[in-house]
C-alpha positions as CSV (number, residue, x, y, z in Angstrom):
1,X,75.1,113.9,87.2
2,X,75.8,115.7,83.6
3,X,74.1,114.8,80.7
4,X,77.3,115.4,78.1
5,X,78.9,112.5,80.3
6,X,79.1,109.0,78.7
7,X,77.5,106.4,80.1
8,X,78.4,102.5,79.2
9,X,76.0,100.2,79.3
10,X,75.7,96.6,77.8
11,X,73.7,97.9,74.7
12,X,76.5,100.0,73.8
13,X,79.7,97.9,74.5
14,X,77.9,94.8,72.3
15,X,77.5,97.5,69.5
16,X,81.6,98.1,70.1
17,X,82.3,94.7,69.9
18,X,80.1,93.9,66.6
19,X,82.2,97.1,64.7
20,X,85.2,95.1,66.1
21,X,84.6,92.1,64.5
22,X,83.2,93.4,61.1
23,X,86.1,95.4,60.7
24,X,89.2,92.4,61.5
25,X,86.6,90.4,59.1
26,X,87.0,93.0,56.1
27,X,90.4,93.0,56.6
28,X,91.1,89.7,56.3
29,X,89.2,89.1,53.1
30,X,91.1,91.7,51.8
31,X,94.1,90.5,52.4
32,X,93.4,86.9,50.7
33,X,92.1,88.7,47.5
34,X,95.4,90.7,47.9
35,X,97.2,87.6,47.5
36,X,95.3,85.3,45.1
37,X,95.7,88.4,42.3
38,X,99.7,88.6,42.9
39,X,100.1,84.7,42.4
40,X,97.6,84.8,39.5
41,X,99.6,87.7,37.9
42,X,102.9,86.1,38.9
43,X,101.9,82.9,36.7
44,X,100.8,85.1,33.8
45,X,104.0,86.7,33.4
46,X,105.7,83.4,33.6
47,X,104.1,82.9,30.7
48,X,105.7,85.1,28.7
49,X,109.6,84.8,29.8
50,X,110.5,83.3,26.4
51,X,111.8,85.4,23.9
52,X,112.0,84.9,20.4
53,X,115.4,83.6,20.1
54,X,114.5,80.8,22.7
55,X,111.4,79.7,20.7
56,X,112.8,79.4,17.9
57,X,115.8,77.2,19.3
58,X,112.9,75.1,21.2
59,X,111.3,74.4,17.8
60,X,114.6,73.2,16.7
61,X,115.1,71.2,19.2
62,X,111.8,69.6,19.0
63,X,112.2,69.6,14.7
64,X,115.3,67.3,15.4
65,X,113.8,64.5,18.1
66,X,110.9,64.4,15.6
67,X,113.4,63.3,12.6
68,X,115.3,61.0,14.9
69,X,112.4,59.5,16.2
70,X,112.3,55.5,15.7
71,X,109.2,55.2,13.9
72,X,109.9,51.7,12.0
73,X,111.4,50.2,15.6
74,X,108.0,51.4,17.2
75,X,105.7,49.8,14.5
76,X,107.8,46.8,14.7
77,X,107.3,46.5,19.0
78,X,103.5,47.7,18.3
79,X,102.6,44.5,16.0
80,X,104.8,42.3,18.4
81,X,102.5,43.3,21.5
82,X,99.5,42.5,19.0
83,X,100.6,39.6,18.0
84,X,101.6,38.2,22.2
85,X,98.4,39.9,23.2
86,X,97.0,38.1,20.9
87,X,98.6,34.6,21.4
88,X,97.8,35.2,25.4
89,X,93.9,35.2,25.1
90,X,93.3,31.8,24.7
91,X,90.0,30.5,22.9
92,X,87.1,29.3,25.0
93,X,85.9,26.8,23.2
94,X,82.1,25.9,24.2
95,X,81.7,22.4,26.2
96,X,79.8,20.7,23.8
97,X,82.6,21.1,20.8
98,X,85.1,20.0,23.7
99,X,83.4,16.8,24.0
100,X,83.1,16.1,20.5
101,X,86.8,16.6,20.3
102,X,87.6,14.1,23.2
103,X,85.1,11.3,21.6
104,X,86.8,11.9,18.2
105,X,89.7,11.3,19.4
106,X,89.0,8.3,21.8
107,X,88.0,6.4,18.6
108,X,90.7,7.1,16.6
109,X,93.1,5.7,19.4
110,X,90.9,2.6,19.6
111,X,90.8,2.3,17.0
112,X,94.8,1.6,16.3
113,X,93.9,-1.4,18.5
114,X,97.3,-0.9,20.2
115,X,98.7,-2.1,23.9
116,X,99.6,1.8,24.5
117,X,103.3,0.7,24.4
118,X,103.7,2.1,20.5
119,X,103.6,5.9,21.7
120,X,104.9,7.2,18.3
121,X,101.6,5.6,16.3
122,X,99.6,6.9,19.0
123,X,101.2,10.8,18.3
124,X,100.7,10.2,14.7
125,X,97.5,9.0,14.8
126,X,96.4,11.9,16.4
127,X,97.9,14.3,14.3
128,X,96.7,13.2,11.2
129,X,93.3,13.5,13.3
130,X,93.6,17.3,13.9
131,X,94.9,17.7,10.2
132,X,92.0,16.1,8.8
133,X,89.4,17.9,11.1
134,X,90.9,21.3,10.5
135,X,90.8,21.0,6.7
136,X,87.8,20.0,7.1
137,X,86.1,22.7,9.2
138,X,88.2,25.3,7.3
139,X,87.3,24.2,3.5
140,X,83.1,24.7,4.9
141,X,84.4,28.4,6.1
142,X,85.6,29.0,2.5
143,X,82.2,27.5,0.8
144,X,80.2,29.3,3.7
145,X,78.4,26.3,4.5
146,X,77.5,24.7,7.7
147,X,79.8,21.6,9.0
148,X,77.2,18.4,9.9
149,X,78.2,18.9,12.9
150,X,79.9,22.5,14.0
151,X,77.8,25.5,13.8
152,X,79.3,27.4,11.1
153,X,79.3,30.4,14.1
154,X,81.7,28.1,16.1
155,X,84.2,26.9,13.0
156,X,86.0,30.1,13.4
157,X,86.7,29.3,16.6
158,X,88.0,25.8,16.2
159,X,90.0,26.7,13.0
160,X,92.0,28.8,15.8
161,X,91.8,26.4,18.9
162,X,93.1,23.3,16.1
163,X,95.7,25.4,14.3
164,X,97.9,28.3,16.8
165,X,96.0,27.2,19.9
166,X,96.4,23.0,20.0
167,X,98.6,22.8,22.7
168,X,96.8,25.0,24.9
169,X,93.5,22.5,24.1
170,X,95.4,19.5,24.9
171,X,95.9,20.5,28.5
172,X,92.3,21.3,28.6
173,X,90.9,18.3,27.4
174,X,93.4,16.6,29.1
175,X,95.1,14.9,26.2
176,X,99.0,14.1,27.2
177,X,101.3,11.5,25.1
178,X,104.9,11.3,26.7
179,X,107.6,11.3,24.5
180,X,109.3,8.4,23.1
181,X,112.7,8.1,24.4
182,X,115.1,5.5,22.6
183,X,117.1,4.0,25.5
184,X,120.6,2.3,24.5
185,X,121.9,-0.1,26.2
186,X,125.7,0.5,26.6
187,X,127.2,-2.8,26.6
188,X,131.5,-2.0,28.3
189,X,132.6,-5.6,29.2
190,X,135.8,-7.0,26.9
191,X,134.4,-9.2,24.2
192,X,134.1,-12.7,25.2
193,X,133.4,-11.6,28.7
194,X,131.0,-13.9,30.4
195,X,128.2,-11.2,32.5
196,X,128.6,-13.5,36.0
197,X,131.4,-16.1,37.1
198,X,129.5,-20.0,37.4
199,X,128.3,-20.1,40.7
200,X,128.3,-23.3,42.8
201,X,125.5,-23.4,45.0
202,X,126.4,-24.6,48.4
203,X,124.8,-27.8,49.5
204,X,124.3,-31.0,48.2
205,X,123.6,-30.8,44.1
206,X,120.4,-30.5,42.8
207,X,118.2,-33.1,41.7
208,X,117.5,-33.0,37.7
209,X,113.8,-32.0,38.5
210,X,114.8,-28.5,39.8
211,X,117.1,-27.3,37.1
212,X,117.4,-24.1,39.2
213,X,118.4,-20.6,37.3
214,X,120.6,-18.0,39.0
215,X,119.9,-14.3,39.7
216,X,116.6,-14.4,38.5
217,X,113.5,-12.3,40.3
218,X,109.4,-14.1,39.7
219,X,106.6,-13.7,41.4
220,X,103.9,-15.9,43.3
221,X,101.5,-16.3,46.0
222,X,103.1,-17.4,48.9
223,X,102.1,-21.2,49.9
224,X,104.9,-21.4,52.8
225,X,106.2,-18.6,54.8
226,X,109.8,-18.6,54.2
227,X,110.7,-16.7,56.8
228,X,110.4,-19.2,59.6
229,X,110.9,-22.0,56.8
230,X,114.8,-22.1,56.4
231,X,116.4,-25.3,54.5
232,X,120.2,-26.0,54.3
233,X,120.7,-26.1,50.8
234,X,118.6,-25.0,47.4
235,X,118.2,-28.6,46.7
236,X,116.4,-29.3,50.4
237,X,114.3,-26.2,49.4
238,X,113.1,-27.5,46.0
239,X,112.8,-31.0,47.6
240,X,110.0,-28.9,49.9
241,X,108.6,-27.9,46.9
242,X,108.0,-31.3,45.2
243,X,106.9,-32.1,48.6
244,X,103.9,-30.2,49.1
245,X,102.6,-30.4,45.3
246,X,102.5,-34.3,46.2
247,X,100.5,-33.7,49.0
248,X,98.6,-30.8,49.1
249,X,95.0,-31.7,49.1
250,X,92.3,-31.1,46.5
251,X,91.3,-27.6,45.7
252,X,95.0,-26.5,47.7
253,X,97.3,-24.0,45.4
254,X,100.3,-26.4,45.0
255,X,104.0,-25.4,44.8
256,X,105.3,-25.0,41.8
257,X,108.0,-22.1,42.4
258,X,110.4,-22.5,45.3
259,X,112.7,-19.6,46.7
260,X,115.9,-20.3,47.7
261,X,118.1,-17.2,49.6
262,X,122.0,-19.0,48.8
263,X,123.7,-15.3,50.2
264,X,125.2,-15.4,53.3
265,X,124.9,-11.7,53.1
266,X,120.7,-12.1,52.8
267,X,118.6,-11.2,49.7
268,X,116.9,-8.3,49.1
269,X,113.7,-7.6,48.9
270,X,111.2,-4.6,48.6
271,X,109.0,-5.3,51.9
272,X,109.9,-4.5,55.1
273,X,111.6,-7.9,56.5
274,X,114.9,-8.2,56.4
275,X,115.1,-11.8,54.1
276,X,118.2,-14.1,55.4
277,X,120.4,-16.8,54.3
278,X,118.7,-20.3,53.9
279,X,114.9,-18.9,53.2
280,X,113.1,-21.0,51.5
281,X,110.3,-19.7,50.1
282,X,107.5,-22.0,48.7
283,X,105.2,-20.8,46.2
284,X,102.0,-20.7,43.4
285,X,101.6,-18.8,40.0
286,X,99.6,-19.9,37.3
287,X,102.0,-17.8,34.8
288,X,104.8,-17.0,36.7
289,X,106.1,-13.5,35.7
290,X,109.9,-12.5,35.4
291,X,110.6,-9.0,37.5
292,X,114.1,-8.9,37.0
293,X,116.3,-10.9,35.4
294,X,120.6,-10.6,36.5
295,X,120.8,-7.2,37.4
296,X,118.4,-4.7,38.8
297,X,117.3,-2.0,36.4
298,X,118.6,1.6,37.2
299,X,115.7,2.8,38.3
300,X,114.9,0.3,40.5
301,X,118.0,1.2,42.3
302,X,117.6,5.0,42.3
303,X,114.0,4.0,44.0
304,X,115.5,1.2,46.1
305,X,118.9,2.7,47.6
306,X,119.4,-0.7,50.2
307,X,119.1,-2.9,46.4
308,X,122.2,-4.8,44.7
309,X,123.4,-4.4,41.6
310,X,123.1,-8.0,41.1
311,X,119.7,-10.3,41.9
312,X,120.4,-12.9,44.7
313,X,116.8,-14.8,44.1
314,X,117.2,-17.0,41.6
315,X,114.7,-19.1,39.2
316,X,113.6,-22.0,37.4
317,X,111.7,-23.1,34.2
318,X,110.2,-26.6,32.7
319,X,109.9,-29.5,34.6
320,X,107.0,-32.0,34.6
321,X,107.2,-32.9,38.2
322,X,105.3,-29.7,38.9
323,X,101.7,-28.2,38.0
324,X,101.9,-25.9,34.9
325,X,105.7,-26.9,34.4
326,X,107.3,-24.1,36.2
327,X,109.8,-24.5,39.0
328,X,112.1,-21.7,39.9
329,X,114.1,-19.7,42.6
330,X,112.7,-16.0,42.9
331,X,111.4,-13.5,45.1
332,X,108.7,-10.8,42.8
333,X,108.9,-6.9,43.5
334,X,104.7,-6.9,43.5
335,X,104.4,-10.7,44.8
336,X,101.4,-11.3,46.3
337,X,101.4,-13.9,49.4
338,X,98.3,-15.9,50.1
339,X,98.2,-16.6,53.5
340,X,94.7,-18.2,53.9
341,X,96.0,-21.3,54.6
342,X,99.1,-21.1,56.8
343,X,99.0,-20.8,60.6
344,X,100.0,-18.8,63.6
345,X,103.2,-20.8,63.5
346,X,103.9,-19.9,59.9
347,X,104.6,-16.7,60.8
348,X,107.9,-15.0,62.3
349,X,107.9,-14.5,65.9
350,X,106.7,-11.0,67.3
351,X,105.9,-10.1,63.4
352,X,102.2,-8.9,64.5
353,X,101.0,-11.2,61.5
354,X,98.2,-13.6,62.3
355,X,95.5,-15.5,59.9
356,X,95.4,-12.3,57.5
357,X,94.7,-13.4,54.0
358,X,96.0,-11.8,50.9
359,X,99.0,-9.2,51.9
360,X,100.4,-7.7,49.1
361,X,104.2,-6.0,48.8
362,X,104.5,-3.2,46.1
């Protein structure tokens, strides 16, 4: 074999390969410096594309929106957001100065010793409260004294919540007086118009005791179910009545109102039976109290959809033949029907009612 004659061997081809890859690896770098100085040179000379001409028209340009630039419109929108953003951060007033508020206040509306039907003395009354308290609290800031009882730290704070802030510290400390509305009564029928046509009630007439009053709505505790207790005229049913005030025994409610249906139609009624002609209802109130009176209210009718315009019950007042004087015809929207004393029989057939007590109807 020659000696000049080359020879591969592993040492000498992973020497080859080594070269190989050091020289692709130069290369490469060089290219990505290549490349990063042309884009770096490319965005210096777009710096300096404007000539002087342009610059001075871009001065111009920017000389002109500065003088037509709306700087009174922008102070005005600045102080608006101040004053909103100011309006929107409402004042935490601490607990203890909320309480005080809510006692204050308690006592000055007991203090008008009113039923709570006089809303407009109410409002009054409690704005002469918070005009008097925030005087008050703001003639100690002025003096720079301490309030007896506010911390002068905290009268700051309450001069705000009293004065821009009150109705956002009513909700809080849940103060809330409804409005007065003045309701008018529009009265359309022709002068000398009687409101209902006399009614004859059918049946034989009454007896001078009853003195019974149309279209007239009271309420009572039920002493005879009248729904299985059906008469054939209103004089039979306040015959009942006079009836079972003579003999009911000691310590037994005794009738002294008596419900009469006259409708053939029925007569309404808020509960769930379905009331019908000839009921006759007997029953007890120590102070009988009117619900409705002629016609049902407007809003008894928007609650009620099935109700008349007109009451069918009807009423009576004054007669000594009964206890406390009262006598009447009238079914009441919240009567209450005590049912201690009646029987199984008492009650309507499949009505599910047995010896229940007090029921009450709202």
């Amino acid at each position: 074999m020659a000696r000049g004659k080359w020879v591969f061997s592993y040492k000498k081809t992973t020497l080859l390969v080594c070269f190989f890859n050091i020289a692709v690896a130069l290369y490469v770098l060089r290219s990505l410096y290549a490349s990063l100085y042309i884009y770096s040179g490319n965005v210096s000379r777009n710096v300096a594309l404007y000539n002087p001409d342009q610059i001075r028209k871009m001065e111009e340009s920017m000389q002109i929106r500065r003088e037509f630039k709306p700087v009174e419109l922008i102070k005005w929108v600045k102080a608006l957001e101040g004053e909103l953003s100011s309006e929107t951060v409402a004042v935490e007033l601490p607990q203890h100065l909320k309480q005080n508020i809510i006692e204050e206040i308690l006592q000055t509306l007991r203090g008008l010793n009113s039923s709570g039907a006089d809303i407009a003395k109410e409002r009054e009354a409690v704005e002469s409260w918070r005009k008097g308290k925030l005087e008050g609290v703001k003639s100690a800031l002025v003096k720079g004294t301490s309030n007896s009882t506010i911390p002068h730290e905290e009268a700051g704070i309450l001069v705000r919540a009293l004065e821009s802030d009150w109705t956002m510290l009513c909700e809080e400390i849940g103060l809330w007086i409804p409005a007065q509305v003045a309701n008018e009564e529009h009265d359309d029928k022709p002068e000398g118009a009687e409101e209902f046509e006399e009614e004859v009630l059918p049946g034989r007439p009454l007896s001078p005791e009853c003195h019974a009053e149309l279209h007239t709505d009271y309420d009572g505790s039920a002493v005879r179910w009248g729904l299985t207790h059906h008469k054939d005229s209103a004089a039979d049913c306040c015959q009942a009545c006079l009836d079972h005030a003579k003999h009911a025994k000691e310590g037994d409610k005794k009738c002294n109102i008596w419900v009469y249906c006259p409708s053939e139609f029925g007569c309404h009624s808020p509960d769930i039976y379905q009331h019908k002609h000839q009921e006759c209802w007997l029953k007890y109130a120590e102070k009988p109290r009117l619900n409705f009176k002629d016609k049902y209210p407007e809003w008894y009718r928007n609650s009620h959809p099935s109700a008349p315009v007109i009451v069918p019950w009807e009423m009576n007042w004054g007669t000594k033949n009964f206890p406390n004087g009262h006598l009447g015809l009238g079914f009441g929207q919240n009567a209450v029907f005590d049912m201690t004393h009646l029987s199984a029989k008492d009650f309507p057939p499949r009505s599910g009612l047995k010896h229940l007590g007090k029921v009450t109807y709202n």
